[in-house]
Structures are given as structure tokens and as C-alpha cells.
mmCIF file as gemmi writes it, N, C-alpha and C atoms, coordinates in Angstrom:
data_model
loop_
_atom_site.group_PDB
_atom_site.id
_atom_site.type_symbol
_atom_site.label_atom_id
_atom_site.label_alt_id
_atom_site.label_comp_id
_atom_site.label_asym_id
_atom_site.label_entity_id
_atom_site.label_seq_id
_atom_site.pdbx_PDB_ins_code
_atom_site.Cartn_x
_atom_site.Cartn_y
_atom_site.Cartn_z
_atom_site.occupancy
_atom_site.B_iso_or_equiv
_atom_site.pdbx_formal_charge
_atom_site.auth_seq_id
_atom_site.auth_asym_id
_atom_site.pdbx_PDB_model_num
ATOM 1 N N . UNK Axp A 1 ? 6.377 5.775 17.452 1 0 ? 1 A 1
ATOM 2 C CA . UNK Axp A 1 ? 5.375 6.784 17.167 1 0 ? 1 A 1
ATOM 3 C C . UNK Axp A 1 ? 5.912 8.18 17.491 1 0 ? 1 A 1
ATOM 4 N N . UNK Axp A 2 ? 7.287 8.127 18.084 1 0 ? 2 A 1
ATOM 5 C CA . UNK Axp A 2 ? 7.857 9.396 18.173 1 0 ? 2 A 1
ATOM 6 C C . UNK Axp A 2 ? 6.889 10.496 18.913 1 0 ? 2 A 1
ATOM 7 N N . UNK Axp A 3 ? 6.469 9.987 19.84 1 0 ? 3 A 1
ATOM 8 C CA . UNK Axp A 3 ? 5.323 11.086 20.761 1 0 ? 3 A 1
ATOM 9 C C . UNK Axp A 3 ? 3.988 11.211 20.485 1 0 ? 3 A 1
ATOM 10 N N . UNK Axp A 4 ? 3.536 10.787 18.636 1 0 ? 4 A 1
ATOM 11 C CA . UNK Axp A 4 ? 2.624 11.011 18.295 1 0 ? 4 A 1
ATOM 12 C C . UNK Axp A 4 ? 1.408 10.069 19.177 1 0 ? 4 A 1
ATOM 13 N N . UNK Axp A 5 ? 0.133 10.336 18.887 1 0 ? 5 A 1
ATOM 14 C CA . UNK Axp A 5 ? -0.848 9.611 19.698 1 0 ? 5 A 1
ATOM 15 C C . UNK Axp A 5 ? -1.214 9.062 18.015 1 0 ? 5 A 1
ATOM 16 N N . UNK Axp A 6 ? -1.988 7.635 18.102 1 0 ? 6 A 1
ATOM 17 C CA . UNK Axp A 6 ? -1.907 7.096 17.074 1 0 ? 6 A 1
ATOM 18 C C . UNK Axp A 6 ? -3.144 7.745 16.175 1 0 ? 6 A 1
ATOM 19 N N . UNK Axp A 7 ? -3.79 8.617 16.284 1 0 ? 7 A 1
ATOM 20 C CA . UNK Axp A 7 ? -4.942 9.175 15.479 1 0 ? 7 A 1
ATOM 21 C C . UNK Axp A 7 ? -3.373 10.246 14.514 1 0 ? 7 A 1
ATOM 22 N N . UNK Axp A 8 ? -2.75 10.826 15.718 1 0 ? 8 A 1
ATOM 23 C CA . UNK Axp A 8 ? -1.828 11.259 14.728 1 0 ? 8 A 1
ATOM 24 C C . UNK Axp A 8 ? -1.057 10.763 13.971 1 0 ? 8 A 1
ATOM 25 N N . UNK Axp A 9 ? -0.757 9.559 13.879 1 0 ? 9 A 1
ATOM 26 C CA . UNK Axp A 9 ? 0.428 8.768 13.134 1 0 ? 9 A 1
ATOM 27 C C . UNK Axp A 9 ? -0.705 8.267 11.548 1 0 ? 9 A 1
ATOM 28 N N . UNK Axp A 10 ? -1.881 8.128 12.477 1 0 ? 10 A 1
ATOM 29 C CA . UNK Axp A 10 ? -3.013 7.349 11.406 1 0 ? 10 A 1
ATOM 30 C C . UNK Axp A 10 ? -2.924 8.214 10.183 1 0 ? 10 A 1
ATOM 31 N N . UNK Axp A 11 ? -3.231 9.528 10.327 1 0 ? 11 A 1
ATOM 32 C CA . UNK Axp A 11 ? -3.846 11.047 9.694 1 0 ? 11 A 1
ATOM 33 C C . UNK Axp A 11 ? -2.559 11.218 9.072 1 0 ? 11 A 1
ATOM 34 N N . UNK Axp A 12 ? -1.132 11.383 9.43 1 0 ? 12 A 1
ATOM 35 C CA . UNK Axp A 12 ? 0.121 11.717 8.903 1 0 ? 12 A 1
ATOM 36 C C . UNK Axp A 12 ? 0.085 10.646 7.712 1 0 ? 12 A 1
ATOM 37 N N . UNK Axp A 13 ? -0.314 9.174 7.975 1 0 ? 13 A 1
ATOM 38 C CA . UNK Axp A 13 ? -0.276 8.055 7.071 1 0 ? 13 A 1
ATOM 39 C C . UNK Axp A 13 ? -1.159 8.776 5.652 1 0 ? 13 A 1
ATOM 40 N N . UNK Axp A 14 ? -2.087 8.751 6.086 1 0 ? 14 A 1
ATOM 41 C CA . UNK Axp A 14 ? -3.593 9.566 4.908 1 0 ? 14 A 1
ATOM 42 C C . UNK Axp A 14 ? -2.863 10.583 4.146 1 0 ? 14 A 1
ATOM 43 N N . UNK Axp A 15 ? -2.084 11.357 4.645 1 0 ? 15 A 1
ATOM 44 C CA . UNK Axp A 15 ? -2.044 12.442 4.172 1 0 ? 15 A 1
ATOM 45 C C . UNK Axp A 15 ? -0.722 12.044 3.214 1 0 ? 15 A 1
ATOM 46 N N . UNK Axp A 16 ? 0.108 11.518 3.996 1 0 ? 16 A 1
ATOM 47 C CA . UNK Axp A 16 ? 1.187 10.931 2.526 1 0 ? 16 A 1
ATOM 48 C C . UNK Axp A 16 ? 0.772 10.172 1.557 1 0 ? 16 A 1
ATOM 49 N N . UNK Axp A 17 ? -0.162 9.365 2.152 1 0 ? 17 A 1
ATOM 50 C CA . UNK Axp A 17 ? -0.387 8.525 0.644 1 0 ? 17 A 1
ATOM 51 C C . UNK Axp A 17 ? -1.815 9.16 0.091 1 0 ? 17 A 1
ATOM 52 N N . UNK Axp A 18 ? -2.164 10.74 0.522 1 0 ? 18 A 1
ATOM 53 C CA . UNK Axp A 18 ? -2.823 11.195 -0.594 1 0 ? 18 A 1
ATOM 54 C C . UNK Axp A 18 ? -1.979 12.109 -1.474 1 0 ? 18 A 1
ATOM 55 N N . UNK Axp A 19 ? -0.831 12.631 -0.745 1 0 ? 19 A 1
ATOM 56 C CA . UNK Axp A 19 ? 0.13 13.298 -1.615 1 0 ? 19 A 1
ATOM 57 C C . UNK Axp A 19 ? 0.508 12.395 -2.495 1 0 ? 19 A 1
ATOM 58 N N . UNK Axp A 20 ? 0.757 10.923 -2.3 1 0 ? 20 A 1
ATOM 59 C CA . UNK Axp A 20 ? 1.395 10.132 -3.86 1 0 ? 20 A 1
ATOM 60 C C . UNK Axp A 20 ? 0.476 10.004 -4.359 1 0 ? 20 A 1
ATOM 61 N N . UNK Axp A 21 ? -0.833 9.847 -4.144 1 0 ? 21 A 1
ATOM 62 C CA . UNK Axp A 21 ? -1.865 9.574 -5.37 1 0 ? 21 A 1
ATOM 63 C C . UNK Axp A 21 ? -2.257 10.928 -6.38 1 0 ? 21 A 1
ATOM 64 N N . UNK Axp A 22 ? -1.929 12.245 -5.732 1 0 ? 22 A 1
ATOM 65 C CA . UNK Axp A 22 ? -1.749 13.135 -6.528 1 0 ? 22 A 1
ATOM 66 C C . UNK Axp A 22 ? -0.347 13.318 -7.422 1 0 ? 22 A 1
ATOM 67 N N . UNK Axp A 23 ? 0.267 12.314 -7.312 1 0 ? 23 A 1
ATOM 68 C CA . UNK Axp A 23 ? 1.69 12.423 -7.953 1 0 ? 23 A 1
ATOM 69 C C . UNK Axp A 23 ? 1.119 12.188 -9.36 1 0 ? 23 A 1
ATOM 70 N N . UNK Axp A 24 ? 0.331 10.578 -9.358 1 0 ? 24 A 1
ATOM 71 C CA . UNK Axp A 24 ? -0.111 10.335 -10.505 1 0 ? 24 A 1
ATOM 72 C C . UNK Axp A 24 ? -0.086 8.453 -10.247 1 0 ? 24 A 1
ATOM 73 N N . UNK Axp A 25 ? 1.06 8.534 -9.414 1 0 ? 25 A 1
ATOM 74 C CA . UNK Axp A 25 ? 0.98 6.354 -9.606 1 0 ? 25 A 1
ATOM 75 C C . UNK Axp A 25 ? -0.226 6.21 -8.887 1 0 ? 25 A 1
ATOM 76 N N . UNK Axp A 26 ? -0.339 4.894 -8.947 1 0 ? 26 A 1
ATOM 77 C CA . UNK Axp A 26 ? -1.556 4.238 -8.379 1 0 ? 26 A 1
ATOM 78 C C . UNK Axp A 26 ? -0.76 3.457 -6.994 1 0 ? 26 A 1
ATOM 79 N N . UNK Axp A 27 ? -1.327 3.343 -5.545 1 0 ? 27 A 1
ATOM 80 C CA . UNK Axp A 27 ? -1.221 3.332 -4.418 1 0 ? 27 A 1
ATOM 81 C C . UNK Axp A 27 ? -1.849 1.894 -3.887 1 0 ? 27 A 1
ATOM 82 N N . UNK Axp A 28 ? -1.516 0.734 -3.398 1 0 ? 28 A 1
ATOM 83 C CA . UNK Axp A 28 ? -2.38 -0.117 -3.239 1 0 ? 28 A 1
ATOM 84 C C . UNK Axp A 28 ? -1.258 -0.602 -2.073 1 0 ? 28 A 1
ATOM 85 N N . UNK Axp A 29 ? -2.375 -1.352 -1.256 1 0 ? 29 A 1
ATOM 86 C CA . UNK Axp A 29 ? -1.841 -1.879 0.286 1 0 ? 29 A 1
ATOM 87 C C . UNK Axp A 29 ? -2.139 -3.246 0.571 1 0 ? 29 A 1
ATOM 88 N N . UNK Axp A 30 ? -1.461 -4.327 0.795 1 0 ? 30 A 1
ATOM 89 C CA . UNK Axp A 30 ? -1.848 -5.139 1.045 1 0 ? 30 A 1
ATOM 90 C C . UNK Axp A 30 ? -1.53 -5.556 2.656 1 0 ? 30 A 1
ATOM 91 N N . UNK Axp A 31 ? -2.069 -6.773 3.07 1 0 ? 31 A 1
ATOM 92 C CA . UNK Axp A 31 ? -1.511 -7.469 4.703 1 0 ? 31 A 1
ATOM 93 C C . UNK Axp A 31 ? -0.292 -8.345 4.413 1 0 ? 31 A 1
ATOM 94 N N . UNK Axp A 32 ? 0.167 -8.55 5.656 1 0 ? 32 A 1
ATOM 95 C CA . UNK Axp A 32 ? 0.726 -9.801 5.673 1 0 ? 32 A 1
ATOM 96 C C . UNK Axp A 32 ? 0.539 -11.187 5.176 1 0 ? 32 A 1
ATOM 97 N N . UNK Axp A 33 ? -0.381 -11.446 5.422 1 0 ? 33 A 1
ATOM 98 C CA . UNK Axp A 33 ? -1.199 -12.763 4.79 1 0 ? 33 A 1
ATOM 99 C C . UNK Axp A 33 ? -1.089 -12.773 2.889 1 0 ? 33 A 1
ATOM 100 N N . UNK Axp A 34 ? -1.001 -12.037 2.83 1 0 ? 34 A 1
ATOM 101 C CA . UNK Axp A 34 ? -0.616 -11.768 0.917 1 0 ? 34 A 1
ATOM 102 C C . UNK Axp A 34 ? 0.461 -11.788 0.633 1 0 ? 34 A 1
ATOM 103 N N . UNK Axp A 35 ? 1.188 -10.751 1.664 1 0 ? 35 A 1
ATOM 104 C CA . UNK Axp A 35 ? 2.733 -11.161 1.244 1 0 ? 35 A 1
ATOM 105 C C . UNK Axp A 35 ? 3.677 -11.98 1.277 1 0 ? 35 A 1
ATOM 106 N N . UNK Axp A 36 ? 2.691 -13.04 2.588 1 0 ? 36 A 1
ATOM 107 C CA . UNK Axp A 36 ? 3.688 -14.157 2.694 1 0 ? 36 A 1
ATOM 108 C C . UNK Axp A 36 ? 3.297 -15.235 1.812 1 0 ? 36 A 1
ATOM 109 N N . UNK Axp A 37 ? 2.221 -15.273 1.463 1 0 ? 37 A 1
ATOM 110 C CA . UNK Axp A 37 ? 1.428 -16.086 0.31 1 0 ? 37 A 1
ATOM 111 C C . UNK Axp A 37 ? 1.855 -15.817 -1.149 1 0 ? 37 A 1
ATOM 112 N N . UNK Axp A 38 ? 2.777 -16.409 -1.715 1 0 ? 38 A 1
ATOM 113 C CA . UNK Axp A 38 ? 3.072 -16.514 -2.705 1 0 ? 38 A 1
ATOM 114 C C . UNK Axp A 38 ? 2.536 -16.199 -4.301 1 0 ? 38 A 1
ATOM 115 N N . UNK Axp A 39 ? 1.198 -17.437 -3.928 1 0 ? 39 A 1
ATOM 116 C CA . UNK Axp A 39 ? 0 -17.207 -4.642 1 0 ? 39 A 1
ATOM 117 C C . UNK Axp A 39 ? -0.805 -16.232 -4.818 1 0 ? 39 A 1
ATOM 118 N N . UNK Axp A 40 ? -0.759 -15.738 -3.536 1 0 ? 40 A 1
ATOM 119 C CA . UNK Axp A 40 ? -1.652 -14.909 -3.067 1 0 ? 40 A 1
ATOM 120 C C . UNK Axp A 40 ? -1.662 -13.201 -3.871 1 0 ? 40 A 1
ATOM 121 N N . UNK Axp A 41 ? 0.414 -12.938 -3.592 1 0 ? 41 A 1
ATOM 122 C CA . UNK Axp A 41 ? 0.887 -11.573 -3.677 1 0 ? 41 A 1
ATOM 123 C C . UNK Axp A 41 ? 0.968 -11.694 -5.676 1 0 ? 41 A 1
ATOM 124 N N . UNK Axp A 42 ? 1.197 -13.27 -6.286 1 0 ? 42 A 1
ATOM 125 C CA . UNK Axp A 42 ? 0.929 -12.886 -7.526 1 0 ? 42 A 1
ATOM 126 C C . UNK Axp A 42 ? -0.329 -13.043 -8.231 1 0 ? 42 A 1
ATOM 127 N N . UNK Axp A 43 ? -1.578 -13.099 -7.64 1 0 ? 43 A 1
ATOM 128 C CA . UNK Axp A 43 ? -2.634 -12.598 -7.964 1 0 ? 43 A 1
ATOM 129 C C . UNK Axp A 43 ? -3.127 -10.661 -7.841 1 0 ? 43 A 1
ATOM 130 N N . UNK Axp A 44 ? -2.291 -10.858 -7.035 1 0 ? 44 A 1
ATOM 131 C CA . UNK Axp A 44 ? -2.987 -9.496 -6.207 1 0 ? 44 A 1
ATOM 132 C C . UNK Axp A 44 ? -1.939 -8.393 -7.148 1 0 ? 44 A 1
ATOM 133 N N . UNK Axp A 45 ? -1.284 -8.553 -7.44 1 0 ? 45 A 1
ATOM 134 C CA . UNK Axp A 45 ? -0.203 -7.469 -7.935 1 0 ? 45 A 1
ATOM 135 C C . UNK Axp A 45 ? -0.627 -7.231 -9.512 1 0 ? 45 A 1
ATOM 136 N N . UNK Axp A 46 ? -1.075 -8.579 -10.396 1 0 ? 46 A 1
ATOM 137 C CA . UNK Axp A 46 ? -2.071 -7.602 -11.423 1 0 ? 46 A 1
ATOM 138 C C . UNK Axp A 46 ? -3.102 -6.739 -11.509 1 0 ? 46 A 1
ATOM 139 N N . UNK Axp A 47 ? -3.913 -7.571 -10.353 1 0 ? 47 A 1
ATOM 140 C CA . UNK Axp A 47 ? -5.355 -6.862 -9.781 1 0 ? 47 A 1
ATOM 141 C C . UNK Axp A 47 ? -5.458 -5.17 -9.569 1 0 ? 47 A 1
ATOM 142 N N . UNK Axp A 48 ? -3.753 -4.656 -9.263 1 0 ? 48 A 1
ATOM 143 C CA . UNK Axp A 48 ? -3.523 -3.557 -8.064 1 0 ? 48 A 1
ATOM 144 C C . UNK Axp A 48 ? -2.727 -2.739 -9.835 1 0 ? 48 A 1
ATOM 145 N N . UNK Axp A 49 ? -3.043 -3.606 -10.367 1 0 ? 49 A 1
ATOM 146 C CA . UNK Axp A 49 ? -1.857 -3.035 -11.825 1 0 ? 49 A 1
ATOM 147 C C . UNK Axp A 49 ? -0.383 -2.744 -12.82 1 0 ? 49 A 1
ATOM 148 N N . UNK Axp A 50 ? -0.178 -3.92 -11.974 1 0 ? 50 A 1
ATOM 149 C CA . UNK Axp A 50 ? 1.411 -4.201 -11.952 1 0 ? 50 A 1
ATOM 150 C C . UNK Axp A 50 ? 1.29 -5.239 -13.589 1 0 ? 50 A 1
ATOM 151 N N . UNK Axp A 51 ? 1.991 -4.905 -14.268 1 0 ? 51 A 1
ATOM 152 C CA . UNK Axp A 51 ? 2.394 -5.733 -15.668 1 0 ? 51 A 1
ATOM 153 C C . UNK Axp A 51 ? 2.8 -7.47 -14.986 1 0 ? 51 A 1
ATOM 154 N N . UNK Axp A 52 ? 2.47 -8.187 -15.454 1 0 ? 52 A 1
ATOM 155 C CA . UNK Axp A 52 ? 3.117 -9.813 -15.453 1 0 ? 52 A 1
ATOM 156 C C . UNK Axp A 52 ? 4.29 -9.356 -16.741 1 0 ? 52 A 1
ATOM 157 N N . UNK Axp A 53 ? 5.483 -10.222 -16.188 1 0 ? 53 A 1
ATOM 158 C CA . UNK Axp A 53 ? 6.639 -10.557 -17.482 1 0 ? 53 A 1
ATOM 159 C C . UNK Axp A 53 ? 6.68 -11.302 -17.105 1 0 ? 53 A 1
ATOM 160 N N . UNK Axp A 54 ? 7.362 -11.978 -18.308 1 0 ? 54 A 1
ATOM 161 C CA . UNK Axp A 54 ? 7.55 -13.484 -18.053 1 0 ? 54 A 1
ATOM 162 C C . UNK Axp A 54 ? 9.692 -13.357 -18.142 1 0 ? 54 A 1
């Protein structure tokens, strides 16, 4: 946390990922539990707007 107190690390977080959503991409977060879930992360990755290829 580099000194920060975690309200500051929280707020630094917000504020970058409102600068990328003004970029223009779309921003989506998932847990652990999704990513280790197989099933899980390829449901969730159309949902969030990611193309399927085959």
C-alpha cells in the first residue's frame, strides 16, 4: 500500500478505472471464484462483452 491508508488505495482504484471508462472500453471485474472456475469465467466473459470464437 506504499504508506497509503486503504480508503486511499480504495479512491486511487475508482479513479483509474473511471479514467478507462472514459477512454471508451468497457471495464468489468470479476473474483476469484470465476476465475478459477472454468465454466464460470466462460459464461461471464460474454455477459461482460467479450466476442466467443471458436
Amino acid at each position: 500500500m506504499s504508506g497509503r491508508t486503504t480508503d486511499e488505495v480504495v479512491m486511487n482504484e475508482k479513479r483509474r478505472e473511471d479514467r478507462l471508462r472514459a477512454c471508451g472500453p468497457s471495464v468489468s471485474r470479476w473474483d476469484w471464484p470465476v476465475a478459477r472456475d472454468l465454466e464460470a469465467f466462460g459464461m461471464f466473459l460474454p455477459r461482460s462483452g467479450v466476442p466467443r470464437t471458436r
